[in-house]
N, C-alpha and C positions, 0 to 999 in steps of 0.2 A: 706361585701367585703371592705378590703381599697383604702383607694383613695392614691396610693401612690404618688403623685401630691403635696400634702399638706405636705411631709415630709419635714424636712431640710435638704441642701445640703451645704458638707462638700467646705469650700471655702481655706481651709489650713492648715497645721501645724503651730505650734510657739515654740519656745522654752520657757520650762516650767516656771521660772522664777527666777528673779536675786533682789540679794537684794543691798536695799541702805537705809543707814542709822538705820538697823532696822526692814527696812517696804517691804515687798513682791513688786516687781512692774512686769507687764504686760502688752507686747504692743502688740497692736493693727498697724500694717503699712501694706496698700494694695493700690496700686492704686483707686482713686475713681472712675473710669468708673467700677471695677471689683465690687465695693461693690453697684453701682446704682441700679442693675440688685436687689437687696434685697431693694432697695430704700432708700439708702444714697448718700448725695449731699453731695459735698461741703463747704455750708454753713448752714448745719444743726445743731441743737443742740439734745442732747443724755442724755439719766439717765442712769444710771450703778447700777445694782442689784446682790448683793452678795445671792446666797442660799447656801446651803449643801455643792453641789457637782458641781457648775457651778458659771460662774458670766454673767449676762445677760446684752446684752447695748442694748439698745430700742430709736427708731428714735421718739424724742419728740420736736415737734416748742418750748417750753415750756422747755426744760431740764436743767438741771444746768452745764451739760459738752456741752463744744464746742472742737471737734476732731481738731487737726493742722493739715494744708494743707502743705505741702513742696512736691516742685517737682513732684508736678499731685499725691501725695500721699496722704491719709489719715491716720495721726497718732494719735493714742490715746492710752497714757499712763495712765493706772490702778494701782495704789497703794492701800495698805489694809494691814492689820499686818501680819507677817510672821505665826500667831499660823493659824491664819486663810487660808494661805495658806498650809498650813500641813493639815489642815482637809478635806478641799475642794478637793486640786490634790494631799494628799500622797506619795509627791516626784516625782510626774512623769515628767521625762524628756522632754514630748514635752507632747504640747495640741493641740487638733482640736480645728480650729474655724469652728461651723455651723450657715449658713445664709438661714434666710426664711424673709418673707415680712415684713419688718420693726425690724428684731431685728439680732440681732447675740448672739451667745451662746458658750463662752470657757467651754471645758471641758476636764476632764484626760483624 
């Protein structure tokens, strides 16, 4: 039987993404009360994980990214090279963000 309890749950759309300079970027802005609920603060620090078909951010004391706070918000701006976004979302217009306990997961 599943436990559907353990799935992740869809925290929003984004639009797919835009380039600068060359380089794929993807942002990440939601209020941080909405993202605590998946247990992100404020002043947390994040790793960011490119796979195949997704890019994974993972709540780390220890990470190398630190999200910008503006206006009770949480922003975090993802860059990575344009081929790599071709492979990953194949053009797709908007991505889901899904949020489960300590991580978020963009995907087409």
């Amino acid at each position: 039987m599943n436990d559907f309890t353990k799935l992740p749950t869809v925290v929003y759309t984004i639009k797919g993404t835009n380039l600068n300079k060359g380089r794929a970027r993807t942002w990440i802005e939601k209020p941080v009360g909405e993202l605590a609920v998946f247990g992100f603060s404020a002043d947390m620090r994040v790793d960011i994980e490119f796979l195949a078909d997704r890019i994974v951010v993972t709540a780390n004391p220890d990470g190398k990214r630190k999200p910008t706070i503006r206006n009770g918000k949480m922003i975090l701006d993802i860059c990575y090279p344009d081929a790599q976004r071709a492979a990953m979302f194949n053009g797709a217009a908007r991505l889901t963000v899904w949020g489960e306990p300590g991580r978020l997961i963009i995907t087409a």
